[in-house]
C-alpha positions as CSV (number, residue, x, y, z in Angstrom):
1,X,12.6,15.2,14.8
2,X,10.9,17.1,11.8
3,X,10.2,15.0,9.2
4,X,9.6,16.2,5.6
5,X,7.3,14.2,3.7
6,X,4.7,14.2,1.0
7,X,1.0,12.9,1.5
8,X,1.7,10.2,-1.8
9,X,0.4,7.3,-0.5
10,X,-2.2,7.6,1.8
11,X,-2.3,4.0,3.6
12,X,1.3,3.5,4.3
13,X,1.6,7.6,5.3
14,X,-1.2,6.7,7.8
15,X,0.9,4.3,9.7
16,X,4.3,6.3,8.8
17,X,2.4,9.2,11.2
18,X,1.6,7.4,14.3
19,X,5.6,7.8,15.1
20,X,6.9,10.1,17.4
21,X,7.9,13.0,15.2
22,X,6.3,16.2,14.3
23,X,5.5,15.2,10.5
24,X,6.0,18.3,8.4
25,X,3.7,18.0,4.9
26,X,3.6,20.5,2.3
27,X,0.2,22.3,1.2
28,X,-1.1,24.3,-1.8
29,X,-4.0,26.2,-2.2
30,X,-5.5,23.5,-4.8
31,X,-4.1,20.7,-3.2
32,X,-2.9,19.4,-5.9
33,X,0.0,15.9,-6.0
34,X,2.9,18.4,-4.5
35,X,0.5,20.2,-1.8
36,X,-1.9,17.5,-0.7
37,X,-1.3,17.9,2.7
38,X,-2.8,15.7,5.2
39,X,-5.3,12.8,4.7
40,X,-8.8,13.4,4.1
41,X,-10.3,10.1,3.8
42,X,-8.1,8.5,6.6
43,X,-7.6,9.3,10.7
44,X,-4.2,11.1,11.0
45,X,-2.7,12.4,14.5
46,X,-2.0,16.3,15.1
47,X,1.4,15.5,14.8
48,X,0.9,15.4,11.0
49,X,1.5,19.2,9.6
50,X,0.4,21.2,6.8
51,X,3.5,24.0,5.9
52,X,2.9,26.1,2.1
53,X,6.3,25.7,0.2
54,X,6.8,29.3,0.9
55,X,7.2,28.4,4.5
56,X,9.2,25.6,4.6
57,X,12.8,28.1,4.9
58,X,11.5,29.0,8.0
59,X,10.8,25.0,9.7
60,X,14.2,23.6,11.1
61,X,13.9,20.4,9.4
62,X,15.7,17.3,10.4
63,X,15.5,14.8,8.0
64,X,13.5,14.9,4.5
65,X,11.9,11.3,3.7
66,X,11.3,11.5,-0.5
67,X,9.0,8.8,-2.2
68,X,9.2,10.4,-6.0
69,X,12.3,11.3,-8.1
70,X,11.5,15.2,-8.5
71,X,10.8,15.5,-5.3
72,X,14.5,16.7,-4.7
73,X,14.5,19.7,-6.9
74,X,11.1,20.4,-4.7
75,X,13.3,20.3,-2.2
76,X,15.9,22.6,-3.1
77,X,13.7,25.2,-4.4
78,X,11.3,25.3,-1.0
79,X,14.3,24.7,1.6
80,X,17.6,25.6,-0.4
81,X,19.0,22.3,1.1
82,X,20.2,19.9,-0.8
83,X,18.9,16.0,-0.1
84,X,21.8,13.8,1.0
85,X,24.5,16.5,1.3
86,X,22.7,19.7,3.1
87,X,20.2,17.7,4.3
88,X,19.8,13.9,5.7
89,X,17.8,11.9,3.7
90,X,15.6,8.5,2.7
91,X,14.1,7.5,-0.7
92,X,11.2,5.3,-0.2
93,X,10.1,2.9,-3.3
94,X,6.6,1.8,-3.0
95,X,6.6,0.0,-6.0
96,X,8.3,-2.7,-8.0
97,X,9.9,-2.1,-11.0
98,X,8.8,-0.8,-14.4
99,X,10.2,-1.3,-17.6
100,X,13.1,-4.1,-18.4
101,X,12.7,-5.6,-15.5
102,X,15.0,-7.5,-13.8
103,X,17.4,-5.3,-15.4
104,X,15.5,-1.7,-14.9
105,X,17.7,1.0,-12.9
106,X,16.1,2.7,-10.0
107,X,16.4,6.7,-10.4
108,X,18.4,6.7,-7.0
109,X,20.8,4.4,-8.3
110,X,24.4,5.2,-7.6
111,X,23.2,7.6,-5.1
112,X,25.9,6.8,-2.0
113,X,24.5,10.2,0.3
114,X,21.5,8.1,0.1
115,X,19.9,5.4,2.0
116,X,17.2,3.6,-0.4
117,X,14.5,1.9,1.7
118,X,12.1,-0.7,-0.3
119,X,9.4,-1.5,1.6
120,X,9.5,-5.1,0.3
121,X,12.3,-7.7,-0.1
122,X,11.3,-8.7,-2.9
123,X,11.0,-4.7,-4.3
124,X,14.7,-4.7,-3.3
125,X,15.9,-7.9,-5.5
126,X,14.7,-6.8,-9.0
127,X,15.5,-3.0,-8.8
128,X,19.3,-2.4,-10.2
129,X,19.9,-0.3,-6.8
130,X,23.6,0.2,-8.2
131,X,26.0,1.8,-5.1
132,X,23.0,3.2,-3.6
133,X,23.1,1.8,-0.1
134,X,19.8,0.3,0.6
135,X,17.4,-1.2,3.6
136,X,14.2,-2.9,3.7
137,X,10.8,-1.8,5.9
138,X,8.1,-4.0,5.2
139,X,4.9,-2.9,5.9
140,X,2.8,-1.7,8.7
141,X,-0.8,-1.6,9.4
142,X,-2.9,0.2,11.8
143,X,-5.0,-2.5,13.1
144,X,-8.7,-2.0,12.2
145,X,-9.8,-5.3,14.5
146,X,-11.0,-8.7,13.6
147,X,-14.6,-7.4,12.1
148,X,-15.2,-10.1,9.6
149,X,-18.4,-11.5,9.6
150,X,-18.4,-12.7,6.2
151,X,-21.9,-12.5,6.3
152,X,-22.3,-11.2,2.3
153,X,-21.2,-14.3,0.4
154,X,-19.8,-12.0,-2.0
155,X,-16.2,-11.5,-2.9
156,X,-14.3,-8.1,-2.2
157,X,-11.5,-6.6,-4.0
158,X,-9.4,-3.7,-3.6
159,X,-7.9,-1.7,-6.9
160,X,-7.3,2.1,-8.2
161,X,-7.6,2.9,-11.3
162,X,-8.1,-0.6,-12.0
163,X,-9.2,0.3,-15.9
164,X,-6.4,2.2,-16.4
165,X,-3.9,0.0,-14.9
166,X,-5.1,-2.9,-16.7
167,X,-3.4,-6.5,-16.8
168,X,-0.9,-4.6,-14.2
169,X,-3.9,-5.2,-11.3
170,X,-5.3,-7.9,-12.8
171,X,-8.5,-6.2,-14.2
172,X,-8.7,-8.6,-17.4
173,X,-9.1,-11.5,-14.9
174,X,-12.6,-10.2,-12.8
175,X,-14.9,-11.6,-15.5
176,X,-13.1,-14.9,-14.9
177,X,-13.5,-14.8,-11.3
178,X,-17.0,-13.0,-11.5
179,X,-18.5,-16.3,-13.7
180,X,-20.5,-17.6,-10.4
181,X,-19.3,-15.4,-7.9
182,X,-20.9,-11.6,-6.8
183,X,-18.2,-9.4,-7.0
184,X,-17.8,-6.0,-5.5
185,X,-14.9,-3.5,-6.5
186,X,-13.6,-0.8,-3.9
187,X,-11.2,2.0,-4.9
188,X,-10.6,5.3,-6.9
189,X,-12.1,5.2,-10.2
190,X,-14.0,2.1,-9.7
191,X,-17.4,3.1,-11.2
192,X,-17.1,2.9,-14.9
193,X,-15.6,-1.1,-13.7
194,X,-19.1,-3.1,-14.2
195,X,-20.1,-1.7,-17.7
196,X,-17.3,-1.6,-19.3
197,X,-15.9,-5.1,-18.5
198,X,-19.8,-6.4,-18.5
199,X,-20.1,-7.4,-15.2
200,X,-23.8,-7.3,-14.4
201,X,-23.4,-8.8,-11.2
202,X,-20.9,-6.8,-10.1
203,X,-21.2,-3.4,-7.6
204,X,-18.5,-0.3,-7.9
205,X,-18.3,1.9,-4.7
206,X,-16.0,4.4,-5.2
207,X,-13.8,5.9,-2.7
208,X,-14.8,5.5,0.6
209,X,-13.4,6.6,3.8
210,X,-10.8,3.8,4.8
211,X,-13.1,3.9,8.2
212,X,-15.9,2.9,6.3
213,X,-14.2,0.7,3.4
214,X,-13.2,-1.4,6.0
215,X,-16.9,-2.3,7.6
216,X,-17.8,-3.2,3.9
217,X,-15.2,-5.0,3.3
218,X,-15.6,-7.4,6.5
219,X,-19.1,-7.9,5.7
220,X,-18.0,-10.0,2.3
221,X,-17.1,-13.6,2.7
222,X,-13.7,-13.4,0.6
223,X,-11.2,-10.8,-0.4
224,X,-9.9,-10.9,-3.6
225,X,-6.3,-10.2,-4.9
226,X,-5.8,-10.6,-8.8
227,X,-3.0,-8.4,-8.9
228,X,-0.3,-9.4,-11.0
229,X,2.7,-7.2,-11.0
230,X,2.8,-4.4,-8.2
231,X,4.5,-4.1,-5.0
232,X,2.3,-5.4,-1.8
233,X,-1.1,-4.1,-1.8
234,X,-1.6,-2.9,1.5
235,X,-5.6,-3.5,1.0
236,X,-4.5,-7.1,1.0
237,X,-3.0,-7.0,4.5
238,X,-5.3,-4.7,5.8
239,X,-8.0,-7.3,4.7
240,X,-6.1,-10.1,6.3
241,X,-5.9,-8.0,9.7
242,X,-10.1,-7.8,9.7
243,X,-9.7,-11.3,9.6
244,X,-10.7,-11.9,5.9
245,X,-9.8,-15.1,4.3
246,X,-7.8,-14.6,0.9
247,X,-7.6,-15.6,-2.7
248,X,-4.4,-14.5,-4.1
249,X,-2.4,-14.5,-7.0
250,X,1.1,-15.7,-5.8
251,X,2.9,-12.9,-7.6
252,X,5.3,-10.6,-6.2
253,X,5.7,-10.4,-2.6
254,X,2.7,-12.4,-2.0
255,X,4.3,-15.8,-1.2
256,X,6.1,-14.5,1.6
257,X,3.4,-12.3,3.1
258,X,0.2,-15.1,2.5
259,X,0.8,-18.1,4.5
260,X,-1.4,-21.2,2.9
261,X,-2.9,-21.4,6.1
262,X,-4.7,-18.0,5.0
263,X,-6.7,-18.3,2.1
264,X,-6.0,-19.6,-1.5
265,X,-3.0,-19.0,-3.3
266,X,-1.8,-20.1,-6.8
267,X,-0.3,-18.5,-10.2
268,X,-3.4,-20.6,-11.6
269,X,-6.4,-18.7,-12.2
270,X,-8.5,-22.0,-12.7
271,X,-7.6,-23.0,-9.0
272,X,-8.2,-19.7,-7.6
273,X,-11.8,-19.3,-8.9
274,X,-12.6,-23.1,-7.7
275,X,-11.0,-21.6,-4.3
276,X,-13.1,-18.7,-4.4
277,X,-16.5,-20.6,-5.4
278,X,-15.8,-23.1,-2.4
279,X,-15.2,-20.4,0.3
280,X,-18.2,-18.5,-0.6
281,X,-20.2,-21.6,-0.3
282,X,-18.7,-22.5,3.2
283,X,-18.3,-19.6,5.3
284,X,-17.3,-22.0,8.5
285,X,-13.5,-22.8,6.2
286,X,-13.6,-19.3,5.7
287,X,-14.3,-18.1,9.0
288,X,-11.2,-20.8,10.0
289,X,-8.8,-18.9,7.1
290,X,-9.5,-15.7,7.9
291,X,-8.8,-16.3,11.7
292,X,-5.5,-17.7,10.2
293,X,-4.9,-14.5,8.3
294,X,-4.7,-12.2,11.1
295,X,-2.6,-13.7,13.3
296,X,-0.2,-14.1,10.4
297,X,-1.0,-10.0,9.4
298,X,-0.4,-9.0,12.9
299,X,3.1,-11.1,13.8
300,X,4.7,-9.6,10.0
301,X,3.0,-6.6,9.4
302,X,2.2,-5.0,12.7
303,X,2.2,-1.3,13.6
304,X,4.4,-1.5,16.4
305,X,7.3,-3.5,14.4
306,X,6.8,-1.2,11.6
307,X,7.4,2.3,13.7
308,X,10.4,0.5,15.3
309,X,12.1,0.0,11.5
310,X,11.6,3.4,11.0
311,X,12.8,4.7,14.3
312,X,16.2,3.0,13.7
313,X,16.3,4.3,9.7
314,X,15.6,8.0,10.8
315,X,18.3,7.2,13.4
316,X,20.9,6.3,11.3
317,X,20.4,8.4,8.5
318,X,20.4,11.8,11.0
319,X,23.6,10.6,13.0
């Protein structure tokens, strides 16, 4: 098939591209959040193409797969095809919901030409899907190897924008967990992080290739997790497939994805840091977690599973 699909978000579109397709991604001249095009920070396959909107008329698309409401009218100005009646098509919601929640309505709701795919279970039971016909894909990961050597006794998180998203990500807690622990914060718009929350101790590195986010990140002892309200972070499993023990709050979809086996899990912030203090003082329990953590990250969240889901949803929604 030809797939239509925006570059949004860039770990979950790097495993979304390993499939069989021709993946058909829209460019401007400034790249800009409707033109991205492919990945630049991120390995993607040559089956991932860049098309300007001016071309797209001329592509014999099969199936369009939208991730943002007002990607539709996109869709109808570049294609004159309509999503869901000209055109087959999927709705993918990366993110729980905002607002009222459990009561806030998804902007697909009561869409029936529309299959709604949440890419957790738990993303699925607090939207107000309405008559929207929906499915579940978890997540999938494109195995970076078992390359924790844990051999910074430092801890590791993951976050975006973490001073913009505030108590969403967790970002009030880091001085909590940073009392007697070296902290160092990955991500986009990560540098300002240390000063401003007055982390001393703490090191920003801001953006890096996912290539080489991932050596850095196996070279810590303990990955981090103090997100409270967002979907799944896929840094999380991608941390648990280099074999990195965890400290997690059990929010969202964690307590189905983080086995106890794994790492440290609680809604109690006091037990996590005492969890985080012990690992980074023991890295034989946290070699012993971490090992744990894989092999739970590959059985749930492997590539292979993941490509299979989506084989079946393209399948379905193009019969």
């Amino acid at each position: 098939m030809r797939v239509l699909i925006w570059h949004v978000h860039g770990s979950w579109a790097t495993a979304f591209v390993q499939g069989p397709h021709t993946y058909v991604l829209p460019v401007t001249p400034d790249r800009g959040p409707d033109g991205l095009g492919r990945a630049r920070t991120w390995e993607w396959p040559a089956n991932a193409v860049e098309v300007p909107p001016e071309r797209l008329r001329d592509e014999e698309i099969d199936v369009v797969v939208l991730q943002r409401p007002h990607e539709e009218r996109l869709v109808e100005e570049w294609l004159g095809r309509r999503p869901g009646v000209d055109l087959p098509a999927v709705y993918v919601e990366h993110d729980a919901p905002w607002g009222d929640v459990p009561l806030t309505r998804h902007p697909m709701a009561d869409r029936p030409e529309l299959l709604l795919v949440h890419v957790t279970h738990f993303n699925r039971l607090m939207w107000d899907n309405g008559r929207t016909p929906t499915a579940v894909v978890e997540h999938g990961i494109v195995d970076p190897g078992p390359r924790w050597t844990g051999e910074l006794e430092r801890a590791a998180v993951v976050v975006n924008e973490p001073l913009r998203r505030g108590r969403y990500v967790g970002t009030d807690l880091l001085p909590y967990f940073a009392d007697g622990a070296g902290l160092d914060v990955f991500g986009m718009k990560v540098e300002e992080l240390p000063g401003r929350l007055g982390l001393p101790g703490a090191r920003a590195y801001e953006d890096l290739p996912q290539e080489y986010m991932h050596e850095e990140l196996a070279r810590r002892r303990v990955y981090l997790h103090p997100i409270r309200w967002t979907s799944l972070g896929l840094s999380l499993l991608e941390a648990m497939h280099l074999g990195m023990p965890v400290v997690v709050l059990a929010t969202t979809e964690v307590v189905e994805a983080v086995p106890r086996e794994a790492g440290i899990i609680s809604t109690r912030p006091d037990r996590l840091r005492e969890g985080l203090r012990r690992l980074l003082a023991n890295h034989e329990e946290a070699a012993q977690l971490g090992k744990a953590a894989r092999a739970a990250a590959l059985e749930r969240y492997g590539l292979k599973r993941f490509l299979a889901d989506w084989e079946r949803i393209l399948a379905e929604v193009t019969r």
